[in-house]
C-alpha positions as a Markdown table, in Angstrom:
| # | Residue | x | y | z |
|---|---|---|---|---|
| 1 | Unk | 15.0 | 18.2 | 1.6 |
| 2 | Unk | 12.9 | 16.4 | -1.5 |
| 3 | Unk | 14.2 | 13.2 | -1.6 |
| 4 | Unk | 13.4 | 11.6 | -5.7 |
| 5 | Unk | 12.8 | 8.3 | -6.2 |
| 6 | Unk | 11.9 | 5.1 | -8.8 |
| 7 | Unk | 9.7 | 3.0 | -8.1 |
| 8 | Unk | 10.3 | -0.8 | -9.5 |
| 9 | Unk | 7.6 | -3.5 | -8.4 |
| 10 | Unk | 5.0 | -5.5 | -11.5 |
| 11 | Unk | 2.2 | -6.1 | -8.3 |
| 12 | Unk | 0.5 | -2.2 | -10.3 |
| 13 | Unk | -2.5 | -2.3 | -7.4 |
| 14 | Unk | 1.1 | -1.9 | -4.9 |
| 15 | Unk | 3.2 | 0.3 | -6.9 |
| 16 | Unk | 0.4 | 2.6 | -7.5 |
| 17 | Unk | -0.8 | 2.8 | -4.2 |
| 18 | Unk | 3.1 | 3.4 | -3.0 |
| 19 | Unk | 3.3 | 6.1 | -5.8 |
| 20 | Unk | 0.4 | 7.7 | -4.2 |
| 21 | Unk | 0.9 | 7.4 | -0.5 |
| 22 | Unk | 4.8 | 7.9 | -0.1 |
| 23 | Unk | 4.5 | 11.8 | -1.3 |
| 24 | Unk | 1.7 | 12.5 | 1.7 |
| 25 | Unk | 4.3 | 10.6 | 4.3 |
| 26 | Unk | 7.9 | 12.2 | 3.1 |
| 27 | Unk | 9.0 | 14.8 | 1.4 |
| 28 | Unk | 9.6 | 12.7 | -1.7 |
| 29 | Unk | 8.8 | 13.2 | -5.3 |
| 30 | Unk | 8.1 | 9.5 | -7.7 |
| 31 | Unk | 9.5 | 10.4 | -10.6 |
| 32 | Unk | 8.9 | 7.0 | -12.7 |
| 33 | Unk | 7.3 | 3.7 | -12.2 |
| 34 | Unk | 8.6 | 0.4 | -13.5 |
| 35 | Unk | 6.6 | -3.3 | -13.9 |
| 36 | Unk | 9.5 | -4.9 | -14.5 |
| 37 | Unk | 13.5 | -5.2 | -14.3 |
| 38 | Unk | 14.1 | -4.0 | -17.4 |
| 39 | Unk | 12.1 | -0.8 | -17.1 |
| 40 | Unk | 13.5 | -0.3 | -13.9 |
| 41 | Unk | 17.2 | -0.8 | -15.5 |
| 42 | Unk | 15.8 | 2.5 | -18.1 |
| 43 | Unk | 14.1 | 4.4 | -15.7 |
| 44 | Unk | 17.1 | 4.5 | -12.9 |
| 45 | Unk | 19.6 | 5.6 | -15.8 |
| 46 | Unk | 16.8 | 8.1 | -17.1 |
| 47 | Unk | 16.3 | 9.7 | -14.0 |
| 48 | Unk | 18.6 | 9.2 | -11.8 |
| 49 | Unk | 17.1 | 9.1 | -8.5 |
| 50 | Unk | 18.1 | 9.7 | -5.1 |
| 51 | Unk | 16.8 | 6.4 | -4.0 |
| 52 | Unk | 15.4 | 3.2 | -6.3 |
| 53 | Unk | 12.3 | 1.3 | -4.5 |
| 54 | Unk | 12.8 | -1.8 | -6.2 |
| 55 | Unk | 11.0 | -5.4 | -5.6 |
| 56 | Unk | 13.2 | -8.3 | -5.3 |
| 57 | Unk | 11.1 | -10.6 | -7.4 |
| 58 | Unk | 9.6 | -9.5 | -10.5 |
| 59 | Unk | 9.6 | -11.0 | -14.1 |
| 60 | Unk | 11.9 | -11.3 | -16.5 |
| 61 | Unk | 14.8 | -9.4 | -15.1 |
| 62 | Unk | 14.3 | -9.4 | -11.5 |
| 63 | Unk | 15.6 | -6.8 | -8.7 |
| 64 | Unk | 19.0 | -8.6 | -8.5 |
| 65 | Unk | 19.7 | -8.6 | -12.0 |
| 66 | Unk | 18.3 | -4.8 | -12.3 |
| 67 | Unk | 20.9 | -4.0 | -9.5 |
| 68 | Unk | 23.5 | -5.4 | -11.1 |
| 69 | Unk | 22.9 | -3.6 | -14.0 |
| 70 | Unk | 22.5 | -0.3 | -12.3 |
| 71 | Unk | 25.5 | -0.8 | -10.6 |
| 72 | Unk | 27.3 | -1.2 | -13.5 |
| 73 | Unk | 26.6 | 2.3 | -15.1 |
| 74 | Unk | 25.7 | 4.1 | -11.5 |
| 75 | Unk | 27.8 | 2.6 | -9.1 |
| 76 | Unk | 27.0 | 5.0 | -6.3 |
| 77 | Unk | 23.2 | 4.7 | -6.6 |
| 78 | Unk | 20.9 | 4.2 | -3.4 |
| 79 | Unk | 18.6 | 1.0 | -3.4 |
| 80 | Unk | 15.9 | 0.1 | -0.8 |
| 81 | Unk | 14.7 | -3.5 | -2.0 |
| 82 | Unk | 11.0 | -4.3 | -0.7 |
| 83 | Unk | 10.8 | -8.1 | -0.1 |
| 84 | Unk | 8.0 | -10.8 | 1.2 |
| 85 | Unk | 9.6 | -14.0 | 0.6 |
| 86 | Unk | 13.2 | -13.6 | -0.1 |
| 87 | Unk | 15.6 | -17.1 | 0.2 |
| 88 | Unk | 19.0 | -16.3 | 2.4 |
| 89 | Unk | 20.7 | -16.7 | -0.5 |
| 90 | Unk | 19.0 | -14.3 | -2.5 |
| 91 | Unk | 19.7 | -11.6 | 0.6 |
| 92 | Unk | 23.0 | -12.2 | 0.5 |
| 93 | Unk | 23.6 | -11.4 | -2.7 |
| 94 | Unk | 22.1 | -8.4 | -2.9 |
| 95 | Unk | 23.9 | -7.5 | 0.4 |
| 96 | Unk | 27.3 | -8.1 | -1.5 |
| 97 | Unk | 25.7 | -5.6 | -4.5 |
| 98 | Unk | 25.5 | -3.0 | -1.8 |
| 99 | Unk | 21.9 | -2.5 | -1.5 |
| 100 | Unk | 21.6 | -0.7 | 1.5 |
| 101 | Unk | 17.9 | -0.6 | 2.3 |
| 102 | Unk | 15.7 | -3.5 | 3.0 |
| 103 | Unk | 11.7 | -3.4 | 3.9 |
| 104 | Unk | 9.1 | -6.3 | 4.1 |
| 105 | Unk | 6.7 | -5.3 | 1.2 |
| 106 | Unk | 4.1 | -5.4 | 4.0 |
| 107 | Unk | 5.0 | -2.6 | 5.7 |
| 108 | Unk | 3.1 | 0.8 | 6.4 |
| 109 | Unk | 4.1 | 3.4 | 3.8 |
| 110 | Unk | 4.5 | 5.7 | 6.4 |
| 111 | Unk | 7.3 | 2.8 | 7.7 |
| 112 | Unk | 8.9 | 2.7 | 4.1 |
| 113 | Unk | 9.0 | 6.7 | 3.6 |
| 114 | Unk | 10.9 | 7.0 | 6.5 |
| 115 | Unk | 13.5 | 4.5 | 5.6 |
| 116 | Unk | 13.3 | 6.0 | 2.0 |
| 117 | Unk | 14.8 | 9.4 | 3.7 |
| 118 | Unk | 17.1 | 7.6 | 6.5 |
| 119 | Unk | 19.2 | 6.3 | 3.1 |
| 120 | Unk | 18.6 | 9.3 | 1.2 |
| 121 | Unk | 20.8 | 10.7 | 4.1 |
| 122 | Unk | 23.5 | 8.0 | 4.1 |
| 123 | Unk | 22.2 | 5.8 | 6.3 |
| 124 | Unk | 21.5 | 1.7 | 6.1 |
| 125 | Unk | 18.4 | 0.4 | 6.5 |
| 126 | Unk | 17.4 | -3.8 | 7.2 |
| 127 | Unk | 14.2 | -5.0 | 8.8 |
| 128 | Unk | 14.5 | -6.9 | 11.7 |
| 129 | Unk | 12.3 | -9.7 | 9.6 |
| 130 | Unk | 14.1 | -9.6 | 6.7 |
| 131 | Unk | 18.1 | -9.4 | 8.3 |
| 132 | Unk | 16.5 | -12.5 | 10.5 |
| 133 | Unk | 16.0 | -14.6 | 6.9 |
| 134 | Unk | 19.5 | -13.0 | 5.7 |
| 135 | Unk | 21.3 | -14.8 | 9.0 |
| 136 | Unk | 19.6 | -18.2 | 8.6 |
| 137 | Unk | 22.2 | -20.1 | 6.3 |
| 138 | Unk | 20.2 | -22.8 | 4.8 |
| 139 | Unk | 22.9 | -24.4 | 2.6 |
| 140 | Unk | 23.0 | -28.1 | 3.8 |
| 141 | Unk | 26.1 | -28.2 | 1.4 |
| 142 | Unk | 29.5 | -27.9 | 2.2 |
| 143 | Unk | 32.0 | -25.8 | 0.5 |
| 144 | Unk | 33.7 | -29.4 | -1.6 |
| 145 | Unk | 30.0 | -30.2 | -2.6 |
| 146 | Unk | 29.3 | -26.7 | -3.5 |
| 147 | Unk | 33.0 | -26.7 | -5.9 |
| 148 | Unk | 31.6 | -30.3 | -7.9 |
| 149 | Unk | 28.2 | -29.3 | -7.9 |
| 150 | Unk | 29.4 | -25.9 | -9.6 |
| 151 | Unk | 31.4 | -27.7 | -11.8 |
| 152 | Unk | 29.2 | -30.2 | -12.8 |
| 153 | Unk | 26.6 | -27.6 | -14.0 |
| 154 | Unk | 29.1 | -26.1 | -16.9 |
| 155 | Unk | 29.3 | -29.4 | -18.0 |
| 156 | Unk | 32.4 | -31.0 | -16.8 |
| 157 | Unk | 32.9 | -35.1 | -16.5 |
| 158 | Unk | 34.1 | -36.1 | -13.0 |
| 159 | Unk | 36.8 | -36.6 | -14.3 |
| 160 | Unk | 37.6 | -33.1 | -15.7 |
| 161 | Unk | 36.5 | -31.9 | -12.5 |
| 162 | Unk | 38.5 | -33.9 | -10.1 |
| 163 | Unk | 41.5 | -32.3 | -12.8 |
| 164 | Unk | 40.0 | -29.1 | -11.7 |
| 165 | Unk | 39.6 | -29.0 | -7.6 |
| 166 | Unk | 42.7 | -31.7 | -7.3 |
| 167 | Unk | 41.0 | -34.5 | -5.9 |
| 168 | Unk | 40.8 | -38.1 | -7.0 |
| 169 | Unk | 37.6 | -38.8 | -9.3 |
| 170 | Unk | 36.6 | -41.3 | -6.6 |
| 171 | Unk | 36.6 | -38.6 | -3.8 |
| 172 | Unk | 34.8 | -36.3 | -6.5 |
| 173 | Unk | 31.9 | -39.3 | -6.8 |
| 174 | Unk | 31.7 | -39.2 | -2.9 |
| 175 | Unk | 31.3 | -35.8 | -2.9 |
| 176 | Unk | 29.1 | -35.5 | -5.7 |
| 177 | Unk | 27.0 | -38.6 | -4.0 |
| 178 | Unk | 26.6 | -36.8 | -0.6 |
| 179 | Unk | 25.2 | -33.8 | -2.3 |
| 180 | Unk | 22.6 | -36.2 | -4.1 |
| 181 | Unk | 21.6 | -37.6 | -0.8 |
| 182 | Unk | 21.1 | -34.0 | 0.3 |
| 183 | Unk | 19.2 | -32.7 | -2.0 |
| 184 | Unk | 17.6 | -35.5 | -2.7 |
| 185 | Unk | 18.1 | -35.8 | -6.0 |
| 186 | Unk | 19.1 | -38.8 | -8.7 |
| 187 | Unk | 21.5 | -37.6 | -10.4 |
| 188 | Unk | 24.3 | -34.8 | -10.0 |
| 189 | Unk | 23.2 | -32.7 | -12.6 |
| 190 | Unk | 19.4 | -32.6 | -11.3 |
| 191 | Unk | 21.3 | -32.0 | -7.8 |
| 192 | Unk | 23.2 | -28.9 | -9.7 |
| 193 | Unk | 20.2 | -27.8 | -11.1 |
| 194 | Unk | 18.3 | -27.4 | -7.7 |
| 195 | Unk | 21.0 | -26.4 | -6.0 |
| 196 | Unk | 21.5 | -22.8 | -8.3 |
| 197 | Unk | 17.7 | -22.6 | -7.7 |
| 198 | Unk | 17.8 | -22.6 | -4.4 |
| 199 | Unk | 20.5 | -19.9 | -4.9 |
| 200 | Unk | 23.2 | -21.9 | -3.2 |
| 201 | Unk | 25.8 | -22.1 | -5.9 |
């Protein structure tokens, strides 16, 4: 059985080379490529594929984003997401999205074809390397920090936000202090700000 597929990475020397070499391992058929998010968004709707290769971090839109959008219009549609570096936080969210294929990006194509089929036939799919990353919580934060912090990066005064989570503003400072210290940080918008890049809000 043919098993159709997208492929979504901006490294071209990869894509090509995986546009090339997964036909000769599978029985699979590339019917588009995409260098970025947004081209893999079009192409996915276009085609339609049995199964979207798509790499987590690309530029503008990244594979996240292009999954959510995906799902929104084609809720039911297969994803394998190739990875090298991916944060926990990162996995996990594309975990909750339902992506149900994951591969390190250095793998042998004859390694990734074979996955490419296993999902094309229902199954899930997670490297040992990359569910290992998706275990390791690295959130020093706890769930109090995590609600001011959130809070404090759409703009609320601590006062507003002890309002919100119920808490007296001098518990919100404490709060709000520890996650400085944590993230080392001076102030508790810089520590919102690395905190969302570190994919922990």
């Amino acid at each position: 059985m043919t098993t159709t597929v997208v492929l979504a990475d901006d490294e071209a020397l990869l894509r090509k080379a995986m546009a090339a070499l997964l036909p000769l391992e599978g029985d699979i058929t590339v019917l588009a490529e995409a260098e970025d998010g947004e081209t893999a968004v079009r192409a996915t709707l276009r085609h339609q594929p049995d199964v979207l290769v798509i790499d987590l971090e690309m530029p503008g839109v990244d594979g996240i984003g292009a999954i959510t959008a995906i799902r929104r219009a084609q809720p039911r549609q297969v994803v394998l997401m190739l990875t090298r570096h991916a944060r926990p936080g990162v996995l996990r969210k594309a975990l909750k999205l339902g992506v149900q294929g994951f591969v390190s990006k250095s793998a042998e194509p004859s390694h990734i074809a074979w996955v490419v089929g296993a999902l094309h036939e229902g199954q899930r799919w997670i490297d040992p390397d990359v569910s290992m990353l998706a275990l390791v919580d690295d959130c020093p934060l706890t769930d109090r920090e995590i609600e001011v912090l959130r809070a404090t990066g759409e703009g609320f005064s601590v006062a507003d936000i002890a309002v919100r989570v119920h808490l007296a503003e001098g518990t919100v400072r404490n709060y709000l202090s520890n996650a400085m210290r944590k993230t080392q940080t001076r102030t508790r918008h810089e520590a919102a700000r690395y905190a969302r890049q570190q994919d922990w809000l």
